[in-house]
C-alpha positions in Angstrom: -3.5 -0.4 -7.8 -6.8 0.9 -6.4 -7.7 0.4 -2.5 -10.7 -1.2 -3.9 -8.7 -3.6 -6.8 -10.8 -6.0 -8.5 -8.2 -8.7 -7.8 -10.6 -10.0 -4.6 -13.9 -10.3 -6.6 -11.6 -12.0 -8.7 -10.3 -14.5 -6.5 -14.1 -15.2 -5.4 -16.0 -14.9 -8.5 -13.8 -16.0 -11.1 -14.5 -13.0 -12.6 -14.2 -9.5 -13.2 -18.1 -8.4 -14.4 -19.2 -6.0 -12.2 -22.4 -4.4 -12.0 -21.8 -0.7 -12.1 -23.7 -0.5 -8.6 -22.1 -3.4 -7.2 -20.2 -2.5 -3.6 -17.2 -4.1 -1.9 -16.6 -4.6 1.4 -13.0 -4.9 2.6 -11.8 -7.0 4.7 -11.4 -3.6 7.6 -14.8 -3.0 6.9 -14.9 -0.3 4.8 -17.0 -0.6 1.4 -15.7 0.7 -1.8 -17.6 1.3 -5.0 -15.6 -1.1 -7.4 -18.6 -0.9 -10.2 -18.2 2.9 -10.2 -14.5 2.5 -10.1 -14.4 0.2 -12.8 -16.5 1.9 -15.1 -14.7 5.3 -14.5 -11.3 3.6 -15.3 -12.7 2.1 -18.4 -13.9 5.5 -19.4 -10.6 7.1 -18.5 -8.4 4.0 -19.5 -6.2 6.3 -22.1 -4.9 7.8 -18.8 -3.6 5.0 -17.6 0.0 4.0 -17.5 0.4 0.6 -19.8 1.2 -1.1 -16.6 -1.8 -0.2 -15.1 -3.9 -1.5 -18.2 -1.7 -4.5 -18.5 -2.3 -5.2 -14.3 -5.9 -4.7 -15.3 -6.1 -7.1 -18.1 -4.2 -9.4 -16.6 -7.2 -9.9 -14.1 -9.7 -9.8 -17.2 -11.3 -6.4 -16.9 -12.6 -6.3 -20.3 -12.1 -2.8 -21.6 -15.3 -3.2 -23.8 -18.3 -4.1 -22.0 -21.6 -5.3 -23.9 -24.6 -2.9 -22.4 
């Protein structure tokens, strides 16, 4: 999965709504875009493998988001 996987803000959030602008910082120190990333991949979610969509689900990205 993604450098950047959701799985964290997960863990600490108990969810997986992210603002589209919303940044993550990794634990090295480096910050990812996951609200950009998350957006794009529900965009471009019919490229995705079933696995990926099933990892993705499995950590309750919503693949419809209410704007």
């Amino acid at each position: 999965m993604y450098r950047g996987s959701p799985r964290p803000y997960k863990e600490r959030e108990g969810k997986v709504v992210v603002a589209r602008s919303w940044n993550e910082e990794l634990p090295d120190g480096t910050s990812v875009r996951l609200g950009v990333w998350l957006s794009t991949t529900r965009t471009r979610r019919a490229g995705l493998t079933q696995e990926q969509r099933e990892q993705l689900a499995a950590l309750g990205v919503d693949w419809v988001v209410a704007r």
